[in-house]
Backbone as numpy.savetxt, mean C-alpha at the origin, in Angstrom:
# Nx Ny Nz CAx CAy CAz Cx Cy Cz
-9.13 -9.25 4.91 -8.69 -10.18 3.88 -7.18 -10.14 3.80
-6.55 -11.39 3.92 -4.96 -11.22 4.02 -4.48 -11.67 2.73
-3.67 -10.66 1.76 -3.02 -11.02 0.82 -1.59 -11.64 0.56
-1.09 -11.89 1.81 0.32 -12.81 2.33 0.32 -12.78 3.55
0.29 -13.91 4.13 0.95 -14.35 5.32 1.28 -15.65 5.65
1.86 -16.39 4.72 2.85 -17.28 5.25 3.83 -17.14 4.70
5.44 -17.42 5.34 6.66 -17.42 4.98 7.12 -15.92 4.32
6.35 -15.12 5.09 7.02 -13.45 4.74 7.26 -12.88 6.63
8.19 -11.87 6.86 8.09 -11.73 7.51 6.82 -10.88 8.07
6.21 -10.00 7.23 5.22 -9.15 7.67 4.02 -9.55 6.96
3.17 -9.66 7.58 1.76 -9.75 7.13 1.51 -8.94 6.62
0.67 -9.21 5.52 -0.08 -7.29 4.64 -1.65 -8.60 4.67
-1.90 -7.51 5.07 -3.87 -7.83 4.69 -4.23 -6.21 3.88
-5.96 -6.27 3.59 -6.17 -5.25 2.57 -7.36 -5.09 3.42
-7.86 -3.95 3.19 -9.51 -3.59 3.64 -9.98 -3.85 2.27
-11.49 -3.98 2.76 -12.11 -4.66 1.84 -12.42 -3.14 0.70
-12.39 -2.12 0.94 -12.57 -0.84 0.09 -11.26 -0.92 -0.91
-10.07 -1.19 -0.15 -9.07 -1.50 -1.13 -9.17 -2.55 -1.85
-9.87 -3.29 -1.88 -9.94 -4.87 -2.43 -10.83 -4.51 -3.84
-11.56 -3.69 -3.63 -12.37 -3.56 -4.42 -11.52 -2.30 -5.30
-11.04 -1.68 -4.97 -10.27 -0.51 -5.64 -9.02 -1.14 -6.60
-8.64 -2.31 -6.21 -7.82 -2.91 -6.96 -8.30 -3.24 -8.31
-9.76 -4.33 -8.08 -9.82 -4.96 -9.04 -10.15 -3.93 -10.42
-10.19 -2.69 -10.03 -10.80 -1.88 -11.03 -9.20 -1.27 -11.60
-8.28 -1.60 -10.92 -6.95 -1.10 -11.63 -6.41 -1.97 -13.14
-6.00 -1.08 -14.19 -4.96 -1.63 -15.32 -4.25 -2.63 -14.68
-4.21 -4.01 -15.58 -3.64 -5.15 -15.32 -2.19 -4.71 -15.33
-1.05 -3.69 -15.93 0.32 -3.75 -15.68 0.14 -3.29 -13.99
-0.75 -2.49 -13.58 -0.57 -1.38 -12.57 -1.10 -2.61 -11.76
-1.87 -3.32 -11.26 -2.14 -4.60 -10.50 -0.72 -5.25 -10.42
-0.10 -5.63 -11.17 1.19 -6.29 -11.63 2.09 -5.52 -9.93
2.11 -4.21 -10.77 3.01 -2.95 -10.16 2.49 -3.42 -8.46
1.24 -3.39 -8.21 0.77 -3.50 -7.06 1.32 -4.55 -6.51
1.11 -5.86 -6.73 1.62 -7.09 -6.26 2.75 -7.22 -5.61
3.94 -6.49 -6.72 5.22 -6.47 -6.45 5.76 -6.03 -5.24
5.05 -4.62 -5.06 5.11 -3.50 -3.92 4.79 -4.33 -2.70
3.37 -4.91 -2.57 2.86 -5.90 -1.74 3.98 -7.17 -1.27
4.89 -7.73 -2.25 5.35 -8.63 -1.90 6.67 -7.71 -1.13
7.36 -6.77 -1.52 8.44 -5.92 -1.05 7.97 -5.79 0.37
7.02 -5.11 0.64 6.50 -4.74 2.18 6.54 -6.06 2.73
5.97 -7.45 2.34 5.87 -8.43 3.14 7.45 -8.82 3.24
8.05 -8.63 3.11 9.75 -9.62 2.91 10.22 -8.22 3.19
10.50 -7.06 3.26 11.23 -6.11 3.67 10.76 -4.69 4.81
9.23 -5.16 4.63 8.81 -3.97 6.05 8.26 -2.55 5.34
7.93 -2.36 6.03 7.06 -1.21 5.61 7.64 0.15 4.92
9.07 0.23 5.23 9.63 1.36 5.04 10.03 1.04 3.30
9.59 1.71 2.18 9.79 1.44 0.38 10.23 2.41 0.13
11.69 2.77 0.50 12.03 3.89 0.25 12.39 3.68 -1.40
12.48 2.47 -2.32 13.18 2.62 -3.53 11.98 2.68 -4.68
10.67 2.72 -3.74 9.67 2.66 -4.72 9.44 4.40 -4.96
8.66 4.83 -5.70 8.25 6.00 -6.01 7.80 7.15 -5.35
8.04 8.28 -5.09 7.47 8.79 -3.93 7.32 8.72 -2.86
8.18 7.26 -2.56 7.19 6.85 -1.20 7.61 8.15 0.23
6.84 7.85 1.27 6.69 8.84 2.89 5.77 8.54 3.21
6.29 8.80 4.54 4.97 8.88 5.41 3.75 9.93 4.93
2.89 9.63 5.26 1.69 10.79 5.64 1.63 11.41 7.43
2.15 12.67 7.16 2.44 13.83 7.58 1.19 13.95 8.83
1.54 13.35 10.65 0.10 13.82 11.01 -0.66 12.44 11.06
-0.05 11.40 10.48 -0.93 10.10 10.53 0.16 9.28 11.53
-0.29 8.18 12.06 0.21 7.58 12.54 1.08 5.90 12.07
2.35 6.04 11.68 2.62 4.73 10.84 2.04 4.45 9.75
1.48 5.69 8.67 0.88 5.34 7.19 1.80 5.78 6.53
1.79 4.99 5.28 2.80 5.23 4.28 2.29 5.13 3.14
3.14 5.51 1.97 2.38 6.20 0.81 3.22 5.82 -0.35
3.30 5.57 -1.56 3.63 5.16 -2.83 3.61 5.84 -3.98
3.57 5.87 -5.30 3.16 5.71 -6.42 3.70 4.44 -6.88
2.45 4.14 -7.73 2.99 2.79 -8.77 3.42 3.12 -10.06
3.22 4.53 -10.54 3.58 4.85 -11.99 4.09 6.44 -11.98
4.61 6.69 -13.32 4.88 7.86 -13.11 4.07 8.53 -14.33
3.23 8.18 -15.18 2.47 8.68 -15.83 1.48 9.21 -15.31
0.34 9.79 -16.49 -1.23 9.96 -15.84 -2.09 8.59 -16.51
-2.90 8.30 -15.98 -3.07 8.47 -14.26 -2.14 8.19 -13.46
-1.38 8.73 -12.07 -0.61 8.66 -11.20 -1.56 7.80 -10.39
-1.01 6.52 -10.04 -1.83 5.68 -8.77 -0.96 5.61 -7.68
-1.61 5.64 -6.80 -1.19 5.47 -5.22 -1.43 4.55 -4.32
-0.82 3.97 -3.55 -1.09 2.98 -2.72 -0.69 3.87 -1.05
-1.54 3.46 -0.45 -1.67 3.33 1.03 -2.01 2.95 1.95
-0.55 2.15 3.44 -1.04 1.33 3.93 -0.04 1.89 5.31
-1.00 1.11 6.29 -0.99 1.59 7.47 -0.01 -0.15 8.55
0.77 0.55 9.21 1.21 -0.36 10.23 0.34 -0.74 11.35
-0.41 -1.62 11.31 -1.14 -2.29 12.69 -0.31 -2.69 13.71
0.57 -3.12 14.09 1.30 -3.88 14.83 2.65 -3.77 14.48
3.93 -3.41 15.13 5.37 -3.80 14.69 6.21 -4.98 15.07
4.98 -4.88 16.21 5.75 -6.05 17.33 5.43 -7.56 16.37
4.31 -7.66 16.19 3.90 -8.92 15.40 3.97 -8.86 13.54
4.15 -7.95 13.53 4.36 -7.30 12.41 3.23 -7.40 11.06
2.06 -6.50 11.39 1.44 -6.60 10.53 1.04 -4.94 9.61
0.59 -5.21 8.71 0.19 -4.26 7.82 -1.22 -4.13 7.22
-1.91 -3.19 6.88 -2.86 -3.19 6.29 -2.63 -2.07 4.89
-2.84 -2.90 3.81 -3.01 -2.03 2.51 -4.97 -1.13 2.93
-4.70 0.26 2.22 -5.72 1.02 2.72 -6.41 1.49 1.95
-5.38 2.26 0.66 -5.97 2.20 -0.68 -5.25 2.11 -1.98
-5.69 1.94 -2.69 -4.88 1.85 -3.99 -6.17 2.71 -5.14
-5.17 3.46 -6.04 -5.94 4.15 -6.89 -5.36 5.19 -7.45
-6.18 6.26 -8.10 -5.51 7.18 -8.85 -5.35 8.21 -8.10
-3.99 8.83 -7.89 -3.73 9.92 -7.03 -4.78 11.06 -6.81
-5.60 11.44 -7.81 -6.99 12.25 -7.64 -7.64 11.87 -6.67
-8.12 10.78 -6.51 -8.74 10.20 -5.38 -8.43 10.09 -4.30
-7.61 10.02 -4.04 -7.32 9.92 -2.34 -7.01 10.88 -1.73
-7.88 11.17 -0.74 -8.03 12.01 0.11 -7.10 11.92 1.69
-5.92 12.41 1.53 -4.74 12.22 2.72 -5.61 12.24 3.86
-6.06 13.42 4.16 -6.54 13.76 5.94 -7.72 12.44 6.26
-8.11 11.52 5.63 -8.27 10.51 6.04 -7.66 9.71 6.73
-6.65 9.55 6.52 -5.42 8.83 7.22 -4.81 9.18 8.18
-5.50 10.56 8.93 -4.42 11.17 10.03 -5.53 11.16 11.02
């Protein structure tokens, strides 16, 4: 499912596990999400001004977020498919409890 791809330079699509992990997020923190989403599509994968962000350590081209700095702490993570054509996949979004890194490596 692609959540931008026209007139950005990078495509972001979502897996459908993230799709569903969204809709269960606080409407400011969806907000928060969008934004991030539109940053990656118009500036690339690298968010160094967002929260936390890095790589995951051991994974290949995944990268990592927070959207808040309260509790719950949510996280977003999304993986580079392609550089050459430039696409992205959002992987998960949710509360930092939940996500399990060594998935991603």
């Amino acid at each position: 499912m692609d959540i931008l791809q026209n007139d950005t330079p990078w495509k972001v699509g979502i897996t459908a596990k993230a799709a569903r992990q969204k809709r269960k997020l606080p409407p400011e923190i969806q907000d928060r999400f969008l934004a991030l989403v539109l940053d990656i599509a118009f500036n690339g994968p690298e968010q160094t001004g967002w929260r936390n962000y890095g790589l995951i350590v051991g994974a290949d081209d995944v990268h990592h977020c927070h959207l808040n700095s309260n509790r719950p702490r949510y996280v977003v993570v999304w993986k580079v498919i392609d550089r050459e054509i430039q696409i992205i996949e959002i992987r998960h979004i949710g509360p930092h409890e939940s996500v399990n890194y060594k998935k991603f490596k």
